[in-house]
C-alpha positions, 0 to 999 in steps of 0.5 A, spaced: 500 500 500 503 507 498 504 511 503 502 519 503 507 523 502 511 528 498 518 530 497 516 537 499 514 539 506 507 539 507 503 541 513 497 540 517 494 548 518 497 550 525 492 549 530 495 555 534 489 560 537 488 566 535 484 571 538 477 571 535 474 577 532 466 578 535 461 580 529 454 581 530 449 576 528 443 572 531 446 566 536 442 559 534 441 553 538 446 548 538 439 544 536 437 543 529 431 540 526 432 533 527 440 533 531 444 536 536 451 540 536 456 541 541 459 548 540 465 548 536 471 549 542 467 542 545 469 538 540 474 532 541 480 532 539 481 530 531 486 532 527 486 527 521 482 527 516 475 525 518 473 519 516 466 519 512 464 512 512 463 512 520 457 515 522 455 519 529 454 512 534 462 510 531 459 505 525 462 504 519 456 505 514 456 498 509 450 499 506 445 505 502 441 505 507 446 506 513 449 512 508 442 516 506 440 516 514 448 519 515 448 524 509 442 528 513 446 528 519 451 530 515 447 535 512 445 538 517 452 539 521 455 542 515 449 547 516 450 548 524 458 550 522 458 552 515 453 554 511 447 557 516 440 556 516 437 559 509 429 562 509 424 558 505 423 561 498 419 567 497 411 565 496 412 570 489 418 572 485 417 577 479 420 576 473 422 581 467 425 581 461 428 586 459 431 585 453 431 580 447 435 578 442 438 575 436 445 574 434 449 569 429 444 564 431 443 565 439 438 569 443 441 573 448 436 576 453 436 579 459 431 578 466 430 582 473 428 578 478 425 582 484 423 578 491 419 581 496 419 580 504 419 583 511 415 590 507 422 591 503 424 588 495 430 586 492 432 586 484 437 581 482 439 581 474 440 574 469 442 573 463 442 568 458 445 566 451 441 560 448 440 556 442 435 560 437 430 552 436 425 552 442 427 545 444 429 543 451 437 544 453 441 542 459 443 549 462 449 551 466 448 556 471 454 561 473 454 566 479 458 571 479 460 579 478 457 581 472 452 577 467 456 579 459 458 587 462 463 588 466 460 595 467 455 591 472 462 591 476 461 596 482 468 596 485 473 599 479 479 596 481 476 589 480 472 591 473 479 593 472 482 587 474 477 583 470 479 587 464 486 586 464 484 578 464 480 579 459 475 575 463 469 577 458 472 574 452 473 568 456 465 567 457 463 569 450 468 563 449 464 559 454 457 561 451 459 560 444 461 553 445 456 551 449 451 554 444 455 549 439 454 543 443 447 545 445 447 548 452 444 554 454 449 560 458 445 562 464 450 568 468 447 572 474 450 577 478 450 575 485 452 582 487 445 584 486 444 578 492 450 581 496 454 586 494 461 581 496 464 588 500 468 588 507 463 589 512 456 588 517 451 583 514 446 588 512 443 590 506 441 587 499 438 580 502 439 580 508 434 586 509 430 582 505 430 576 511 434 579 518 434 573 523 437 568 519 445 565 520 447 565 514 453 569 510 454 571 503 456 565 500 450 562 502 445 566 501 448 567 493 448 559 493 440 559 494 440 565 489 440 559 485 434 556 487 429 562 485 433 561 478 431 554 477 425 555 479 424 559 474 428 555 468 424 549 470 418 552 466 420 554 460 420 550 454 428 551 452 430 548 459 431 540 459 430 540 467 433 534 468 440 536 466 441 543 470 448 545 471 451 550 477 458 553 477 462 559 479 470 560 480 473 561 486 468 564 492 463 563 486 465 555 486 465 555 494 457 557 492 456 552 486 458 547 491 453 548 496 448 550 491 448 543 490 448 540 496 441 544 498 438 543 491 437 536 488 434 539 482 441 540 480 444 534 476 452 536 476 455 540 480 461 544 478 466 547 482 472 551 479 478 552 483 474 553 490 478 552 495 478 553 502 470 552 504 469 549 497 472 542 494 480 544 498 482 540 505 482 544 511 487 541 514 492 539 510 496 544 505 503 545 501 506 551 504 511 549 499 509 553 493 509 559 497 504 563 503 499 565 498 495 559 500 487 561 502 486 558 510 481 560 515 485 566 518 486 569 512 478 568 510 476 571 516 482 577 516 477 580 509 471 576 508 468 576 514 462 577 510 462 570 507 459 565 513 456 565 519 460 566 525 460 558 528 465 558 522 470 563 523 470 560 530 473 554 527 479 557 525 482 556 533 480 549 533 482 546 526 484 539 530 476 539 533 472 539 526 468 533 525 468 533 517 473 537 511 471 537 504 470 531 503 463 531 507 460 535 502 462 533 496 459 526 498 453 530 499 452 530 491 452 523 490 449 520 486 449 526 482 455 529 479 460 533 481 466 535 477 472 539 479 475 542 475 483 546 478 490 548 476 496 545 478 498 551 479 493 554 483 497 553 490 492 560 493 486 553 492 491 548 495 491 543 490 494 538 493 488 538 499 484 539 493 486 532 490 485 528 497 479 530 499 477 527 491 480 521 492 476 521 499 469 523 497 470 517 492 467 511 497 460 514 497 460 514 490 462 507 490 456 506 494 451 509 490 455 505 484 457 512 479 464 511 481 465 515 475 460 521 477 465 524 482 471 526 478 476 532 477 479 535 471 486 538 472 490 543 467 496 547 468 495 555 470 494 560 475 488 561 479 482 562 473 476 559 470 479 558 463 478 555 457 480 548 458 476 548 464 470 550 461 471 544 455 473 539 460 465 542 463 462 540 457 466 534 455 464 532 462 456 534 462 457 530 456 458 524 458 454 524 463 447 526 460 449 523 454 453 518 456 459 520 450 466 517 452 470 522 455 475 525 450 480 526 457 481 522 462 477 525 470 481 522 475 489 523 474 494 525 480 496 532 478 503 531 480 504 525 480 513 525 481 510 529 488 505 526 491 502 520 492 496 519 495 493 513 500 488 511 497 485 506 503 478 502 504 472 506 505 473 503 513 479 505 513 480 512 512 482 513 519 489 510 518 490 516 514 495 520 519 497 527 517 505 528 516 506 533 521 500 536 526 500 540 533 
């Protein structure tokens, strides 16, 4: 059996406290709807990677049955420490379409959705680039700052920044594509939602809903439902093959967009790093410091979650589950990951072990091949590659096309070599240095 390990030195993320900052925000009952929950700083002791296939009373789940009553544990843990508790979709949404258009074979049109709650309203805009026939298409939904107009843009620098990445040619890439291969490009801007500033977790939804523990990053993933809702009853959308993804913090949405909503079909992640498809625990400080842990999310995004998980920063050794827990929540749904060697800031090497152990439950369901992991060589971006790998992928799942590229490599294989254990031994896994 191979032996984790690296040439390089890896590290489990320090488990030193640091001072937590206190922010305001509704306090919650340690009990959920069906489970309880210890208060993060009770929590034993666990500095290795949880082991997914054991569930709370210490039995090893065998069987499907075993699994579907753990993932609603599961579920709900992940919803008491990470993502916070969402309000129910509102009774009525208005939608408008604001424009409507027809060109070189696609039609471009423009929506403003407006929810109304607690006597204030809120508008969000969608847009989407589909085949001009009426026929049903699989749809893939992307959050992000803009729709097709980086002027939608409200923070210069990061228009600016946009700009010099040239990320606008990167989605019209994206949508003729898709369109060629008969998929439909739905982009909504989620700053609409939330604007992603620095600060109190006020305005936008939150107005809309006070009293809920939830952050951003949440609410930005149930975003999708109230487009979904909407897509499921027109007549270009097949509603069987609805696809999310984002980049980045938009793929740590995507990624909890898929795990609340069961209507989506394929969740796809881009580079989500920390709080998405990347470890918490284990890193390669190697490639550099420019690696996203928990102290830096809650040094400039305080914003993104609830307070019960920045409170896990100083108690790293006592969390119950890592990325792996999630991702096992898709199943037997899809899921790919698609991510750059290079992109150490979305740690690619925890990336890749949290793959590697979400594989188990996929297993169980029999779809080994819907968990999968695309890599490419690059920096930290949603390129081209990633989105042909998308496509490639979605294809074979919905139309089973064999695949033109291969979804389960090791991204550096002369650098690391992964463990891969038995879905009951996952505990054997020890960390290459811990504090």
């Amino acid at each position: 059996m191979k032996k984790l390990g690296c040439s390089f030195f890896v590290l489990v993320v320090c488990f030193a406290c640091m001072e937590q900052k206190k922010s305001q925000e509704t306090k919650v009952s340690t009990k959920t709807a069906n489970f309880s929950f210890r208060e993060v700083s009770e929590l034993p002791l666990q500095p290795t990677l949880p082991n997914l296939m054991v569930n709370r009373f210490g039995d090893s789940i065998q069987s499907l049955k075993e699994w579907k009553a753990h993932k609603a544990y599961i579920k709900e843990m992940l919803t008491f420490y990470q993502y916070g508790q969402t309000p129910p979709k509102p009774i009525k949404v208005k939608v408008v379409e604001t424009d409507n258009a027809v060109e070189n074979g696609k039609v471009h049109s423009s929506y403003d959705f407006t929810l109304t709650n607690n006597q204030q309203s809120l508008t969000f805009r969608v847009g989407l680039i589909r085949p001009q026939n009426s026929e049903p298409h699989p749809v893939i939904i992307k959050n992000d700052r803009y729709r097709f107009d980086l002027s939608e843009i409200h923070d210069k620098k990061v228009r600016e920044k946009y700009t010099r990445q040239d990320r606008l040619s990167i989605d019209f890439f994206a949508a003729d594509t898709l369109v060629q291969r008969g998929y439909i490009y739905c982009k909504f801007n989620r700053e609409d939602v939330f604007q992603d500033v620095k600060g109190p977790k006020n305005g936008g939804i939150f107005d809309l809903y006070p009293g809920y523990d939830w952050g951003a990053i949440t609410a930005w993933a149930w975003t999708y439902q109230i487009i979904i809702d909407w897509l499921e009853h027109q007549p270009f959308v097949d509603r069987e093959k609805i696809v999310v993804t984002g980049h980045s913090r938009g793929g740590k949405t995507a990624l909890c967009a898929g795990i609340y909503d069961e209507r989506i079909a394929l969740t796809a992640p881009n580079s989500s790093g920390l709080g998405g498809t990347a470890s918490m625990r284990y890193y390669d400080f190697s490639k550099g410091p420019e690696v996203q842990t928990s102290s830096h999310q809650l040094k400039r995004f305080p914003h993104w979650w609830p307070n019960r998980w920045y409170a896990l920063e100083n108690h790293t050794a006592r969390i119950p589950f890592d990325a792996h827990f999630a991702k096992a929540l898709i199943a037997p749904r899809a899921l790919l990951n698609t991510h750059a060697r290079q992109d150490y800031w979305a740690n690619p090497y925890g990336t890749q072990l949290t793959y590697l152990y979400a594989q188990p439950v996929f297993e169980l369901y029999g779809v080994a091949n819907h968990n999968a992991i695309h890599w490419r060589d690059g920096g930290h971006a949603q390129k081209e590659g990633d989105w042909l790998a998308l496509l490639d992928f979605c294809d074979s799942v919905f139309y089973g096309k064999k695949p033109k590229r291969v979804f389960n490599e090791n991204p550096f294989p002369d650098t690391y070599q992964y463990q891969v254990l038995n879905a009951h031994d996952i505990t054997k896994l020890k960390p290459v240095s811990s504090q």
